[in-house]
RODO-2510 file (C-alpha; in nm, 4 decimals, decimal comma):
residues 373
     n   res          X          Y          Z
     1     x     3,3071     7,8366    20,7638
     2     x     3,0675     7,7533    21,0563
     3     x     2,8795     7,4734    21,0647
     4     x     2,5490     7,3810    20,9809
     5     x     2,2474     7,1956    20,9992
     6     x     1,9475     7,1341    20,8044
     7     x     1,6312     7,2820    20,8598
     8     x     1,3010     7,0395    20,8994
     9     x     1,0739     7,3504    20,7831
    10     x     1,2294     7,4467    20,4765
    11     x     1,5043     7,2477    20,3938
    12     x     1,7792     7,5009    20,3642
    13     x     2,1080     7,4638    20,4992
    14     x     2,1506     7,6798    20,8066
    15     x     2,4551     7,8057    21,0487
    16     x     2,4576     7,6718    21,3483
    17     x     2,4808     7,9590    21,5349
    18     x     2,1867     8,0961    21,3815
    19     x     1,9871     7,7834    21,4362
    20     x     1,7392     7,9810    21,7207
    21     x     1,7085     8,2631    21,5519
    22     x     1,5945     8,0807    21,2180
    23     x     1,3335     7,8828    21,3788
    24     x     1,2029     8,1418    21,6087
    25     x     1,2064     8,4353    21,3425
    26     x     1,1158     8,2421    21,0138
    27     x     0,9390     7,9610    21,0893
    28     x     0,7888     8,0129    21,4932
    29     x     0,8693     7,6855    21,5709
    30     x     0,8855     7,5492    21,9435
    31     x     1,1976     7,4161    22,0074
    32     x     1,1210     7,1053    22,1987
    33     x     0,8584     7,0463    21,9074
    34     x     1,1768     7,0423    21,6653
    35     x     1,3593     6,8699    21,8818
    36     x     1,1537     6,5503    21,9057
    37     x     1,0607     6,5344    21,5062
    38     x     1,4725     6,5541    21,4375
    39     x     1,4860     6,2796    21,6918
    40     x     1,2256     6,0788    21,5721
    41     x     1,3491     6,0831    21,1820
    42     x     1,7172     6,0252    21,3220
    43     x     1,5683     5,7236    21,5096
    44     x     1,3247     5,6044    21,2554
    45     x     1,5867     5,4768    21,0764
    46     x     1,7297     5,2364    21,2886
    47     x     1,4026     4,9956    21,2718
    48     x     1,2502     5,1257    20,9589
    49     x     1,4964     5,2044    20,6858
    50     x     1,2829     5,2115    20,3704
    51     x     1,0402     5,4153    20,5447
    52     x     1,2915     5,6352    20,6879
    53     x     1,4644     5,7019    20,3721
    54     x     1,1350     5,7500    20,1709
    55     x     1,0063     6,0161    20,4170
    56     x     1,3223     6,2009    20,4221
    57     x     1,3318     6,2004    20,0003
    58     x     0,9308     6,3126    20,0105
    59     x     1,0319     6,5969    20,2925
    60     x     1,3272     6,6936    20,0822
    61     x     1,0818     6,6956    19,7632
    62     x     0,8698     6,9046    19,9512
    63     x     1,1127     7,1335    20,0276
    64     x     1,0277     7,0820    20,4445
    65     x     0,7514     7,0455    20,6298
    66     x     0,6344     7,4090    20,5144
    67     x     0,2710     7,5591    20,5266
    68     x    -0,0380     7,4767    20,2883
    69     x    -0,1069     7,8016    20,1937
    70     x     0,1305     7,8501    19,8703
    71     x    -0,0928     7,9026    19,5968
    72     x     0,0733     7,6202    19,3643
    73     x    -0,0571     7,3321    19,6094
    74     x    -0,4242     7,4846    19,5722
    75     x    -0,4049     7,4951    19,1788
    76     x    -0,2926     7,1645    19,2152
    77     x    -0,6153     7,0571    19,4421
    78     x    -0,8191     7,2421    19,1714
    79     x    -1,0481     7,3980    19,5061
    80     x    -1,0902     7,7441    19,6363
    81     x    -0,8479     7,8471    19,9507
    82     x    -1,1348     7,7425    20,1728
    83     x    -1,1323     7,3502    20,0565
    84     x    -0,8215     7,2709    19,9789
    85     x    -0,6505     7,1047    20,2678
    86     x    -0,5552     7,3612    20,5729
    87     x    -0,5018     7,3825    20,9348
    88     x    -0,6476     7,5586    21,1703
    89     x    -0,7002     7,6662    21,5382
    90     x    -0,8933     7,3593    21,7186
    91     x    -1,0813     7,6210    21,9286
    92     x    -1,3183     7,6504    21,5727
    93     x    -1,3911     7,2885    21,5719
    94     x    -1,3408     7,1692    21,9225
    95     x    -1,5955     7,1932    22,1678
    96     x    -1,4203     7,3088    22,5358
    97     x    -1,6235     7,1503    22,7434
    98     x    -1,5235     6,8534    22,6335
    99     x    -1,1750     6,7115    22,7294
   100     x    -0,8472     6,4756    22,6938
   101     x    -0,9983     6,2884    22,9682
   102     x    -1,3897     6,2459    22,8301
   103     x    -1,2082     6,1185    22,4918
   104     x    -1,0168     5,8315    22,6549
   105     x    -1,3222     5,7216    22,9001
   106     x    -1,5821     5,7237    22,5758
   107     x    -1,2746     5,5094    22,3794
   108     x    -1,2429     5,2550    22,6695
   109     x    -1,6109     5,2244    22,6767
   110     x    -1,6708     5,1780    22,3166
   111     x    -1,4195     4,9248    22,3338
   112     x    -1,5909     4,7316    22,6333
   113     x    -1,8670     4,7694    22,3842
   114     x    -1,8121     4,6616    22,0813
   115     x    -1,4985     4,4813    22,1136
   116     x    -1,5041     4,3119    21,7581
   117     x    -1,6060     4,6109    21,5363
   118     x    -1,2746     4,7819    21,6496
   119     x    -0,9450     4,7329    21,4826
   120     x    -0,6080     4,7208    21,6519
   121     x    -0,2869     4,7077    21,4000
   122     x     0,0944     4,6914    21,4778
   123     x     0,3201     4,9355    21,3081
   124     x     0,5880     4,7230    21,1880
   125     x     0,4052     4,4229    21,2057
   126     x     0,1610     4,4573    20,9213
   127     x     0,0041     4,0985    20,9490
   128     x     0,0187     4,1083    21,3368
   129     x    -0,2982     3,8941    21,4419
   130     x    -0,4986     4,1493    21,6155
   131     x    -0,5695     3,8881    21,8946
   132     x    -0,2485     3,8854    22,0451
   133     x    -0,2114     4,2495    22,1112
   134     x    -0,4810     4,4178    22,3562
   135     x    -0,6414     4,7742    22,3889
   136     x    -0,4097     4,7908    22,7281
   137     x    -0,1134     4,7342    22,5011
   138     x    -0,2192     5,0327    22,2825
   139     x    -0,2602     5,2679    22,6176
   140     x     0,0659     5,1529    22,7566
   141     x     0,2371     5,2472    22,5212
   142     x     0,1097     5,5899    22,5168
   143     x     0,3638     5,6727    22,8392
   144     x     0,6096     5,3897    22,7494
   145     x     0,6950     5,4493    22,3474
   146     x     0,8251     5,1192    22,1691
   147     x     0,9183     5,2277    21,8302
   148     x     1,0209     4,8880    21,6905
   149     x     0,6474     4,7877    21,7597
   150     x     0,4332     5,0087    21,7482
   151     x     0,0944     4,9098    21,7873
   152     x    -0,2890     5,1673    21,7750
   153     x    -0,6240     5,0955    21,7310
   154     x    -0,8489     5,2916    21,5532
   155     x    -1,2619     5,4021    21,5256
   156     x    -1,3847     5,4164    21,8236
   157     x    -1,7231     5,6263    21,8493
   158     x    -1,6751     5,8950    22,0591
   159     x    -1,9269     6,1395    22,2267
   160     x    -2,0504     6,4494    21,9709
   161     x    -1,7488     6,6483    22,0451
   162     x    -1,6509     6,8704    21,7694
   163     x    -1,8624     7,0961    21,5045
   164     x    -1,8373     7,2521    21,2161
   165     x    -1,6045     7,5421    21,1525
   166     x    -1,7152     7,8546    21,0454
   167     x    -1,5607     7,8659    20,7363
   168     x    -1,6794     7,5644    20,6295
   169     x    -2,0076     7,6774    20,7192
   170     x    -2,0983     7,6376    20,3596
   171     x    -2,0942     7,2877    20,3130
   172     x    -2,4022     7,1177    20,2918
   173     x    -2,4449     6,8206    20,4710
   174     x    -2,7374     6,5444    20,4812
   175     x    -2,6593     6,3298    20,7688
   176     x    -2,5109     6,3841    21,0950
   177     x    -2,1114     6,3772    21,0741
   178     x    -1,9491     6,0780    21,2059
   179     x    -1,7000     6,1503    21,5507
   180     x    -1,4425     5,8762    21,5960
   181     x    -1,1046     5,8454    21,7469
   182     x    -0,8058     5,6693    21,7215
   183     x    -0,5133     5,5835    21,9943
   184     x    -0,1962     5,6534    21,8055
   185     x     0,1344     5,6077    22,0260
   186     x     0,4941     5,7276    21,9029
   187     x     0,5827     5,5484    21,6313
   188     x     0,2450     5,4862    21,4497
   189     x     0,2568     5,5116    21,1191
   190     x    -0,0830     5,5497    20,8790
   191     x     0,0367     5,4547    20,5200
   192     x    -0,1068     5,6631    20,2269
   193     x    -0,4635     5,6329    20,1917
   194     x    -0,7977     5,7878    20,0261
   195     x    -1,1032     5,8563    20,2804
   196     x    -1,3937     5,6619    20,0660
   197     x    -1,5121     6,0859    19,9484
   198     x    -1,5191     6,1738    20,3187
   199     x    -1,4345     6,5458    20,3828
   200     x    -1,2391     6,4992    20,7512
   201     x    -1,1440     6,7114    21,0286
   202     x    -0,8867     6,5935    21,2413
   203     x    -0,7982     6,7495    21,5989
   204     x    -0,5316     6,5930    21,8533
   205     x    -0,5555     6,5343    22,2019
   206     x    -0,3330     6,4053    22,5117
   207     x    -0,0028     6,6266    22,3661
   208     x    -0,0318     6,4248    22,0241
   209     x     0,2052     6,5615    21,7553
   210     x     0,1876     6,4166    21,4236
   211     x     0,3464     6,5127    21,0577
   212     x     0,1254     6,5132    20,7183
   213     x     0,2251     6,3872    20,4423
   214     x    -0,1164     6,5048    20,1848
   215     x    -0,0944     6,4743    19,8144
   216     x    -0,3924     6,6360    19,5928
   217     x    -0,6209     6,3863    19,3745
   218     x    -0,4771     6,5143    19,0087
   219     x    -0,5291     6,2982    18,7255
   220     x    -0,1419     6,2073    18,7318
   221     x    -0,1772     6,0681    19,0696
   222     x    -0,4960     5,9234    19,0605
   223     x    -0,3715     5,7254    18,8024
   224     x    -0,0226     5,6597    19,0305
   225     x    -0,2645     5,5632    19,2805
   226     x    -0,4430     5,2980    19,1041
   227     x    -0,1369     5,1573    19,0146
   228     x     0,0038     5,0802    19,3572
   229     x    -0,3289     5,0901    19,6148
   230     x    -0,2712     4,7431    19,6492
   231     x     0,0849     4,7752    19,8162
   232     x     0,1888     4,6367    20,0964
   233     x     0,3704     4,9633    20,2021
   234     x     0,2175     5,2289    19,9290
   235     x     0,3933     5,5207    20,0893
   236     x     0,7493     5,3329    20,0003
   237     x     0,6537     5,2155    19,6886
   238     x     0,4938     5,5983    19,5657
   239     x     0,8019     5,7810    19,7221
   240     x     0,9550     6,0270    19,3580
   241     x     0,6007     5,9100    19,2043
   242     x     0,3033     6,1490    19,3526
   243     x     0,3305     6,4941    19,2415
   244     x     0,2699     6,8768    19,4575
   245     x     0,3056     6,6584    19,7652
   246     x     0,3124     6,8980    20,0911
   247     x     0,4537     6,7292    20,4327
   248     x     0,3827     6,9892    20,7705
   249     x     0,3497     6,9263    21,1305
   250     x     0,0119     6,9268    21,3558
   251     x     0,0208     6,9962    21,6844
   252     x    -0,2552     6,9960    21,9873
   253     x    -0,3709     7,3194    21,9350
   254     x    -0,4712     7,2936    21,5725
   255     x    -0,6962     7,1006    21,3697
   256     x    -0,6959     6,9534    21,0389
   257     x    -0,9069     6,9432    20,7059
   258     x    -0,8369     6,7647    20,4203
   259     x    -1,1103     6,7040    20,1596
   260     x    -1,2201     6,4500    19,9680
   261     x    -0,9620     6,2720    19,7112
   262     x    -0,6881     6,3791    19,9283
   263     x    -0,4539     6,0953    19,9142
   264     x    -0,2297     6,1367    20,2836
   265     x    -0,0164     5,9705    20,5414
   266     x     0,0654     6,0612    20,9158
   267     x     0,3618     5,9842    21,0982
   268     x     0,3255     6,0031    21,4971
   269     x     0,5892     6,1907    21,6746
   270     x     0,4241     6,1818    22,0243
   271     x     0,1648     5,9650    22,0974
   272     x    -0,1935     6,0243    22,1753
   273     x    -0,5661     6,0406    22,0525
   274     x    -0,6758     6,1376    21,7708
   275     x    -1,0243     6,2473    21,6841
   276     x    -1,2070     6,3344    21,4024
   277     x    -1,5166     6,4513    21,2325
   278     x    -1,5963     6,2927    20,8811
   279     x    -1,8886     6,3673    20,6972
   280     x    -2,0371     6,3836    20,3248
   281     x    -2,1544     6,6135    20,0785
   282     x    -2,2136     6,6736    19,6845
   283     x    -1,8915     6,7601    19,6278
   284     x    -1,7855     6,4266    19,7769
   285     x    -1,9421     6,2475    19,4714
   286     x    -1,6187     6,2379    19,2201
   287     x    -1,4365     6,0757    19,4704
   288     x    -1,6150     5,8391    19,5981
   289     x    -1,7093     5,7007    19,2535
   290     x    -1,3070     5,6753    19,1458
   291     x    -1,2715     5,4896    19,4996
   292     x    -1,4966     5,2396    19,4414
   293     x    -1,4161     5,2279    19,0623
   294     x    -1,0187     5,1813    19,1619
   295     x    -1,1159     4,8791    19,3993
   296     x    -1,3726     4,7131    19,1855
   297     x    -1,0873     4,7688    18,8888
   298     x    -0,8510     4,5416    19,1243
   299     x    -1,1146     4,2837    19,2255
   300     x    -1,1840     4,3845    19,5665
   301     x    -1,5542     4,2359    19,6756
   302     x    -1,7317     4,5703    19,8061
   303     x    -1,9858     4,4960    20,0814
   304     x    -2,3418     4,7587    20,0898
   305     x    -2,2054     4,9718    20,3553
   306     x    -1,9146     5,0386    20,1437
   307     x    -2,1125     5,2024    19,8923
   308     x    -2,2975     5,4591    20,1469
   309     x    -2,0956     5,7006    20,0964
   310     x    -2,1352     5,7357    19,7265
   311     x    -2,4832     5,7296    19,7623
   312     x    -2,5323     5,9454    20,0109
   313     x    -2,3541     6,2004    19,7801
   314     x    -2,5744     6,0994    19,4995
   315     x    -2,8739     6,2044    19,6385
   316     x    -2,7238     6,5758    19,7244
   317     x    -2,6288     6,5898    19,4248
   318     x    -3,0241     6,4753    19,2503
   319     x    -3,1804     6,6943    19,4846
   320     x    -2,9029     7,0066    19,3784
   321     x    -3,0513     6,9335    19,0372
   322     x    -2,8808     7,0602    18,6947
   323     x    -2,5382     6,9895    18,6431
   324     x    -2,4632     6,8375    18,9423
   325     x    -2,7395     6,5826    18,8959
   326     x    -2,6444     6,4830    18,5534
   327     x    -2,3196     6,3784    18,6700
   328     x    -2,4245     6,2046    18,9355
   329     x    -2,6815     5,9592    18,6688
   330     x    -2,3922     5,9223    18,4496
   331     x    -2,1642     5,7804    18,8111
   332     x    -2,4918     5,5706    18,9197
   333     x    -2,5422     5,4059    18,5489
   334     x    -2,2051     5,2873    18,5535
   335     x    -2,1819     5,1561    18,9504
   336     x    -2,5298     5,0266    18,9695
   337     x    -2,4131     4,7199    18,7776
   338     x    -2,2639     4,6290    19,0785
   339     x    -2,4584     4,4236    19,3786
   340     x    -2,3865     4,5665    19,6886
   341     x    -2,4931     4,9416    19,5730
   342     x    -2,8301     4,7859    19,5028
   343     x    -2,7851     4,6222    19,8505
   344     x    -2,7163     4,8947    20,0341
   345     x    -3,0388     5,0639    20,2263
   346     x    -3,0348     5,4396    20,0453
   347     x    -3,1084     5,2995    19,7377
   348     x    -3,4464     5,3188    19,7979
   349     x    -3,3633     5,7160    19,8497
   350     x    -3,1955     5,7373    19,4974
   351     x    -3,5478     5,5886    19,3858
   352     x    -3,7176     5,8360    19,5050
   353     x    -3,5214     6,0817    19,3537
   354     x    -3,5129     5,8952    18,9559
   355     x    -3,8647     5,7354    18,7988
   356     x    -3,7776     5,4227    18,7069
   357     x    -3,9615     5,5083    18,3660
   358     x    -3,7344     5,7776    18,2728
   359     x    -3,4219     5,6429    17,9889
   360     x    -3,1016     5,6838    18,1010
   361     x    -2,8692     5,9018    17,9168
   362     x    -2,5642     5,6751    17,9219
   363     x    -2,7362     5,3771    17,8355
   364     x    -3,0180     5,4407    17,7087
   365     x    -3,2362     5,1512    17,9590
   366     x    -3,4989     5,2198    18,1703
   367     x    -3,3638     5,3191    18,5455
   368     x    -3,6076     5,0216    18,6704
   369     x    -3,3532     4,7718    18,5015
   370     x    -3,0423     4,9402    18,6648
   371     x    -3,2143     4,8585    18,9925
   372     x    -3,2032     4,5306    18,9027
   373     x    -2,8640     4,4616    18,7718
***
């Protein structure tokens, strides 16, 4: 019997001697590619066991770091094919004229900048004070990897240098989309998170290769979620939880969308930057509101700006009218109670949109007392 080894892509156990022809035939994968993601989950485990084993188990539960496009995962999203989470060519979000090297000159000068409003984290150092590391730390290690402490900063404005895809042409948007990047060497790890109702499009520059980990927002794991937000290392302490989890690679050439809700993780197998597009629109409303519901359920103080993306999908959804603006009322009854959305500068937009005469539905008050609180 010859012997094998186990596929990253779809988990099967596979003779050796076929190993080539399996990825090149079935799954068209680049062999250095595979290379350096078996290297870096050998490796991984050396300095970061629990994360190590939990990513393997999630992979394994995922039966490999397979496509999006199985019809199960978008049932599970409850969207259409066009907004549940895929990847795509960057050349439909990317604009060419703009490169590797424009990125890392607008990050370095947003960091000259605005020095304090940027955030620099360690890896495996969670409570690393962010003033003993340095943006020239971060860069280094770009060419010179150190896995056992990682360190990347992250939101830095960058120049306007993606757009909207064509086939998401037909979401509406209000406000410009926000264009940020992040310097993520080998190593860096992004535990599970939710995007505040943000649809996002990722893209990867400088030869960055990175592996998804995306879960959809289902009742089961929204309710998983609110359970263990608050943990130190949520991806560890979810791993056999979250259900219709889906774990693929990105590479340079593609791009990424996930939309809002979409709980997900990335794992950097060679470094780089990464930037993004996020922006907001009705359908962003739902999950926005459970965000700030979730944290305002564990007694996290939300500031104005954190509400701004809730409202901005409020008043898309007024202005839509019918459905859409009932449910938005019945979200803004129940959140206005709380001071910073009053705080926050589109309320006076929302106002515009509700006469503070009319009764609320939910309540039955006048809107002019939900202004103020």
């Amino acid at each position: 019997m010859s012997k094998q080894f186990r596929c990253i892509y779809c988990w099967e156990l596979i003779g050796k001697s076929n190993r080539r022809r399996h990825l090149d035939v079935v799954h068209y994968a680049d062999a250095t590619v595979t290379a350096l993601i078996e290297k870096y989950l050998r490796n991984l485990k050396d300095h970061q066991s629990l994360l190590a084993g939990a990513l393997e188990l999630e992979i394994e539960r995922a039966k490999g770091l397979r496509s999006l496009k199985d019809g199960k995962y978008q049932e599970a999203c409850g969207l259409s094919k066009s907004d549940s989470a895929f990847l795509m060519d960057q050349l439909e979000c990317w604009k060419q004229e703009t490169t590797g090297q424009h990125v890392f000159e607008d990050i370095m000068h947003d960091f000259d900048k605005n020095k304090s409003q940027d955030a620099v984290f360690s890896t495996t150092e969670s409570n690393h004070p962010e003033q003993e590391t340095s943006i020239e730390e971060v860069i280094r290690q770009l060419f010179e990897p150190n896995t056992s402490r990682t360190v990347y900063a992250v939101n830095f404005t960058i120049r306007d240098a993606m757009f909207m895809p064509q086939r998401l042409q037909h979401h509406e948007i209000s406000s410009q989309p926000r264009i940020m990047a992040n310097v993520t060497p080998e190593g860096t790890v992004i535990d599970l998170h939710v995007d505040r109702g943000y649809h996002g499009i990722t893209a990867l520059k400088y030869g960055c290769i990175k592996i998804w980990g995306l879960y959809p927002w289902t009742s089961a794991n929204k309710k998983l979620w609110e359970e263990h937000c608050q943990s130190p290392q949520r991806f560890v302490a979810l791993q056999g939880k979250l259900e219709e989890g889906r774990f693929f690679v990105q590479l340079q050439t593609s791009a990424m969308y996930i939309p809002p809700g979409c709980i997900h993780m990335t794992v950097t197998i060679k470094g780089g930057f990464v930037p993004g597009m996020m922006y907001i629109t009705h359908e962003s409303l739902e999950a926005a509101a459970d965000d700030l519901d979730i944290d305002i359920s564990h007694g996290m103080p939300r500031k104005a700006a954190d509400f701004e993306p809730f409202l901005e999908s409020v008043i898309m959804c007024l202005k839509r009218g019918g459905d859409r603006r009932e449910t938005a009322l019945k979200t803004l009854c129940r959140l206005s109670k709380e001071s910073g959305l009053r705080k926050n500068k589109l309320i006076d937009e929302v106002k515009k949109e509700v006469d503070a005469k009319d009764s609320c539905g939910v309540c039955g008050k006048k809107w002019a007392g939900h202004w103020r609180g």
